[in-house]
C-alpha positions in Angstrom: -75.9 57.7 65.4 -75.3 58.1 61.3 -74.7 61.0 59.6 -77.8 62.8 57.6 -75.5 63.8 54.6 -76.3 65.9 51.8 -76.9 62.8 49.4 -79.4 61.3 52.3 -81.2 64.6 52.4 -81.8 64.6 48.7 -83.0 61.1 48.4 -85.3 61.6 51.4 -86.7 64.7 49.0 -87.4 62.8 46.0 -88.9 60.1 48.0 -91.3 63.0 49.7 -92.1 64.2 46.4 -92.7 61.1 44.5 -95.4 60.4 47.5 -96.9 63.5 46.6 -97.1 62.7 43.5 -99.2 59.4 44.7 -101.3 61.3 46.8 -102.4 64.0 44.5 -103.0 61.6 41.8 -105.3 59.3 44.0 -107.0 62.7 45.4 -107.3 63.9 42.1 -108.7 60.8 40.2 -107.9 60.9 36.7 -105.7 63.9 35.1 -107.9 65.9 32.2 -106.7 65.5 29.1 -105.4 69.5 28.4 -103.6 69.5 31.8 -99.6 70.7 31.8 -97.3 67.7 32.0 -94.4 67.6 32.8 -91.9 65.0 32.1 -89.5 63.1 34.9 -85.5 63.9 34.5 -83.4 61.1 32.4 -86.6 59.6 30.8 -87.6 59.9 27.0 -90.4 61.3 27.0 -92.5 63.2 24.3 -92.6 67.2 24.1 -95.5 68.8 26.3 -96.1 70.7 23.1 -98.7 68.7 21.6 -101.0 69.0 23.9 -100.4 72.9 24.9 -100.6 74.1 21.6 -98.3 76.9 20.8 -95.7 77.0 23.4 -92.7 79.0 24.1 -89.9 78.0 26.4 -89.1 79.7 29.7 -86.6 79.4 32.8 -88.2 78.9 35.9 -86.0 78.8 39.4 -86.7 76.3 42.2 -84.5 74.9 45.0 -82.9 71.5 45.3 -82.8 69.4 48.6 -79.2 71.1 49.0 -80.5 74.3 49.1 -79.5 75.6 45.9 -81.5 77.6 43.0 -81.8 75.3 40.1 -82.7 76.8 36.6 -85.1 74.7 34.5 -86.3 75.2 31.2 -90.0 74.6 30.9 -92.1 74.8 28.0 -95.5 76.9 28.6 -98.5 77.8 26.4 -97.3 81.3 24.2 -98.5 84.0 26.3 -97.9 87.9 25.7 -97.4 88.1 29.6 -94.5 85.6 30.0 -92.4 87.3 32.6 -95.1 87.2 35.3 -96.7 83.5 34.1 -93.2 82.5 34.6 -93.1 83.8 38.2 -96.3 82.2 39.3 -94.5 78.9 38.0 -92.7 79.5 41.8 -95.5 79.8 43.7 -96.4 76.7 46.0 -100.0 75.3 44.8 -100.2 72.2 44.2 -100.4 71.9 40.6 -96.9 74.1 41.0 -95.7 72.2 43.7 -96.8 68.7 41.7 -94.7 70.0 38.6 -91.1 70.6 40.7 -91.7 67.7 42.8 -91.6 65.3 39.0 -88.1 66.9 38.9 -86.8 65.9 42.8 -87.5 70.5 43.5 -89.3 72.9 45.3 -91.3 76.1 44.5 -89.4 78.9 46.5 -92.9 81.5 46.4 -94.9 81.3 49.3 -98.4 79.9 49.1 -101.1 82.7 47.5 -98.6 84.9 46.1 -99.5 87.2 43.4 -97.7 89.5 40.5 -98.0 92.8 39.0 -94.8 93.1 36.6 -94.5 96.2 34.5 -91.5 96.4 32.5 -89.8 99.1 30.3 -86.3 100.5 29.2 -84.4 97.3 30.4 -86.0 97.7 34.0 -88.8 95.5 35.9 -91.0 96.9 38.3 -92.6 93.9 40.4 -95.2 94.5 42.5 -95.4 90.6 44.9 -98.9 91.2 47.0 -98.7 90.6 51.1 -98.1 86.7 50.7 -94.2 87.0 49.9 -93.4 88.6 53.3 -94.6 85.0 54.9 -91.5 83.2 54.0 -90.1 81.1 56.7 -87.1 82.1 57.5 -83.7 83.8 55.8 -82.5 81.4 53.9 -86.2 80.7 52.6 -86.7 85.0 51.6 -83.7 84.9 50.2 -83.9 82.4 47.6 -87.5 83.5 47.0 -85.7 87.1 45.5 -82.8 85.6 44.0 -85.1 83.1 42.2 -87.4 85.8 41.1 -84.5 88.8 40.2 -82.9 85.8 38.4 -85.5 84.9 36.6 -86.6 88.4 35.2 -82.9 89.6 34.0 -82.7 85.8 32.4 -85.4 88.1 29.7 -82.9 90.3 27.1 -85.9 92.8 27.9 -85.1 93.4 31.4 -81.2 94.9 32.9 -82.0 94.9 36.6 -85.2 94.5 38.7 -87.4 96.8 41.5 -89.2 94.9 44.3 -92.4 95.9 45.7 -93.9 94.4 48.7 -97.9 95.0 48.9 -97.4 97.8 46.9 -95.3 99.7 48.9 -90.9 99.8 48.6 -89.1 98.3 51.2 -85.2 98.0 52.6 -85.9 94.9 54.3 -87.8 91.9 54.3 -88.9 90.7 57.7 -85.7 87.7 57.8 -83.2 90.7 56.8 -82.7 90.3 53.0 -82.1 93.8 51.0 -84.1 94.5 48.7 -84.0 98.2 48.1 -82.9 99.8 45.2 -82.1 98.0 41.2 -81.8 94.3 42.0 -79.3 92.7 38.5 -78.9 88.9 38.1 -75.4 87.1 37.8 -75.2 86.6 41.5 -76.9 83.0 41.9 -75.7 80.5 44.4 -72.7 82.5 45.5 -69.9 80.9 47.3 -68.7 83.6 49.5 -70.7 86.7 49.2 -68.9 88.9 51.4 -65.9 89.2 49.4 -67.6 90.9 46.3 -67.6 94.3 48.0 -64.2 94.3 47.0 -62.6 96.1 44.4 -60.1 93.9 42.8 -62.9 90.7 43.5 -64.8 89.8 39.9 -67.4 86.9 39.8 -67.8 84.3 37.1 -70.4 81.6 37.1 -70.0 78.0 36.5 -71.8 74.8 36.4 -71.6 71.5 38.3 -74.2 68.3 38.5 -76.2 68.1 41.6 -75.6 65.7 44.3 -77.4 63.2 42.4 -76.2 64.6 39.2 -79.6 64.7 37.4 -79.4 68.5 36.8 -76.7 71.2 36.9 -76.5 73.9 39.2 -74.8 77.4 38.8 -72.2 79.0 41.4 -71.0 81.8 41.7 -67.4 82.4 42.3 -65.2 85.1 43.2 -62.1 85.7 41.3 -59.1 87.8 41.6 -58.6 88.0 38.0 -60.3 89.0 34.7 -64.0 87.6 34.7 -63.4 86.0 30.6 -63.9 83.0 29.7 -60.9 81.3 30.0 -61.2 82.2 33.6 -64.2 80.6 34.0 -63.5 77.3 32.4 -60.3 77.2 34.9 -62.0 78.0 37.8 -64.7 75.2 36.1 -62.4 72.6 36.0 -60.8 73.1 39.3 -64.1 71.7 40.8 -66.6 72.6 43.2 -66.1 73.4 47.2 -65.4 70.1 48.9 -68.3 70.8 51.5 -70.7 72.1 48.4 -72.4 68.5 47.7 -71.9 69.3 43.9 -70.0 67.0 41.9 -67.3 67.5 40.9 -66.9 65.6 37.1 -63.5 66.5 36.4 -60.1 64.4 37.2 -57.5 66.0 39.2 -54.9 65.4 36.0 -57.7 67.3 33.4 -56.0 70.9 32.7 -56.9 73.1 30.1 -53.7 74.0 27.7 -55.0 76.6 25.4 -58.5 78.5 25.0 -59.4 80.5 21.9 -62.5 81.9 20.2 -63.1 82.9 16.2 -66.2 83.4 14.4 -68.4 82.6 17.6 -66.9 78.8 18.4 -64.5 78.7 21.4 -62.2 75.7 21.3 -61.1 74.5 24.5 -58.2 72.2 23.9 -58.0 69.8 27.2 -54.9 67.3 28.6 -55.0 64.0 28.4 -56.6 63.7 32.1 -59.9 65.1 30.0 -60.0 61.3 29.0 -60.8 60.5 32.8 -63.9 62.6 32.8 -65.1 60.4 29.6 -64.8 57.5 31.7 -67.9 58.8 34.6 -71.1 56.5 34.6 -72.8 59.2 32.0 -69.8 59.2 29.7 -69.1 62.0 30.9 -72.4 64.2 29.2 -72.6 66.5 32.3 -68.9 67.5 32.2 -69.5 68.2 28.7 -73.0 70.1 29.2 -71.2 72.2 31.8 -68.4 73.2 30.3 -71.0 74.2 27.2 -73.2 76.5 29.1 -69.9 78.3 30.9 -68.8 79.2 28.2 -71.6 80.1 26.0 -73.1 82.5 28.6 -70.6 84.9 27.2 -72.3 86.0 24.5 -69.7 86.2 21.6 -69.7 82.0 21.6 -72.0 80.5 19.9 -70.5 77.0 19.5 -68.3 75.1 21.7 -65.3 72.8 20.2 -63.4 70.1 22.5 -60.1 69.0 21.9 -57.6 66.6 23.7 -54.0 67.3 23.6 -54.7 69.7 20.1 -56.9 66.4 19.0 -61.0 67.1 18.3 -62.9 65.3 20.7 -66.0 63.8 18.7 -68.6 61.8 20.4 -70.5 58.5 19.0 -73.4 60.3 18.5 -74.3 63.8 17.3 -76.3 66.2 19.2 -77.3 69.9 19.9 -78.0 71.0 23.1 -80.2 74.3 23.7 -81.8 74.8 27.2 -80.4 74.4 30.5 -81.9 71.7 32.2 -84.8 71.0 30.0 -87.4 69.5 31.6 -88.1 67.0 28.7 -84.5 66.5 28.0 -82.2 66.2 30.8 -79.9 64.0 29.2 -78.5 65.3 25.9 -75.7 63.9 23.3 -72.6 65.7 22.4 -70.4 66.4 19.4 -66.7 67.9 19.4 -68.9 70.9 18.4 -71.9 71.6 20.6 -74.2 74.5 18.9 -76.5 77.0 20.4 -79.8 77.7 18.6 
């Protein structure tokens, strides 16, 4: 009998979504002209803006066929409550459940869940109504917190987040997942969680494409050394977990020789094997994306300059890349300096 691998599970996903997609259009008959759209991965498409009005962007967490939280930057109407209309982006519905389904994802919030989100002095208090305790099984109730602390500390507002379940607190969900006291972020898609509890263990995050490489997913990883930057674009480079189903976009002969940052622009000054990467059916645009949002989520870099062997790296054509995984915009351009708005 063959061998359901990752890959096969992730096609068989899109394929399930994109007959969603059929059926709910034929049930639905013809779309109203002021509903949200929401544009398909590695397509040109126009901005959802024009026909929202004033919108704002937002990150919004779903899950991938491989079981992994995916960050996505959507643009919404402007709304004063933004933290909790970005939560009910989660919720399975089927307008919800149509929107991550266009992107090959899944809504991680159990069907009818509601939000009361009240949020002061760096801390959220989240109220989720009866509904949330009805996820399926561990892995399923465990994602739906992670996607939802993740998604309130992604807000400079908010430090660290307090569950409620039906307005009451609760040590454990009915699949086991903690979620007593102040829930922080940082923590998605971890590797190996057990060895946190230790001491000398720190954690940096990095990025890697999907299996099918249309977005870029975050990991975790536990490190023995200093959690900086230059750590993290090591431990980038040295590529994923062989059983993860991420890609891994870098050549074995890519090594990073030196790794500074003045005035907000790191410059990460790559071997010759960097050229390999270059050489990857995108041209190598996710590597590069990657390696830009590791090291600008420390927040003295601003700017991100590539160099091979002590040469600048500069691209055909110029670009600036500002959201994770924008729904609209999943393929970007690069320069030898990649700016953050």
């Amino acid at each position: 009998m063959k061998k359901f691998s990752r890959a096969d599970a992730e096609r068989l996903l899109i394929l399930c979504a994109a007959v969603l997609v059929v059926v709910l259009a034929v049930r639905s008959g013809v779309v109203d002209e002021g509903q949200e759209q929401v544009s398909v991965p590695y397509t040109e498409t126009e901005s959802v803006s024009a026909n929202l009005g004033e919108t704002q962007e937002t990150v919004v967490y779903y899950r991938d066929g491989d079981g992994y939280l995916v960050p996505v930057t959507r643009s919404i109407p402007k709304t004063e409550g933004i933290a909790k209309a970005t939560l009910s982006l989660m919720v399975k519905s089927s307008a919800n459940d149509l929107a991550a389904a266009k992107l090959g994802l899944l809504t991680v919030v159990p069907t009818g869940t509601q939000f009361e989100v009240d949020i002061a002095n760096g801390h959220a208090r989240v109220d989720m109504s009866k509904e949330a305790l009805s996820a399926a099984d561990a892995e399923s109730e465990s994602l739906m917190v992670s996607a939802v602390v993740e998604t309130l500390c992604a807000f400079d507002t908010v430090k660290d987040v307090e569950l409620l379940f039906d307005g009451q607190k609760r040590a454990l969900l009915p699949n086991g997942t903690k979620v007593s006291g102040k829930l922080t972020g940082g923590m998605v898609n971890a590797e190996t969680s057990d060895v946190f509890s230790e001491n000398s263990v720190n954690a940096v995050t990095v990025f890697y494409p999907s299996t099918s490489g249309r977005m870029l997913v975050p990991v975790t990883r536990a490190v023995y050394g200093k959690d900086d930057i230059e750590t993290a674009v090591l431990e980038l480079i040295k590529g994923p977990k062989k059983d993860s189903g991420l890609q891994n976009p870098y050549s074995k002969d890519c090594g990073l020789i030196s790794l500074k940052v003045e005035g907000g622009v790191a410059t990460v000054n790559f071997t010759k094997g960097f050229m390999d990467t270059l050489k990857e059916s995108d041209g190598g645009k996710q590597a590069l994306r990657a390696i830009l949002y590791t090291c600008t989520q420390y927040p003295n870099v601003k700017k991100v300059e590539i160099q091979i062997d002590g040469q600048k790296y500069t691209p055909e054509r110029e670009d600036t890349a500002t959201f994770l995984n924008q729904e609209n915009d999943i393929i970007a351009n690069y320069t030898g300096v990649i700016e953050i708005e």
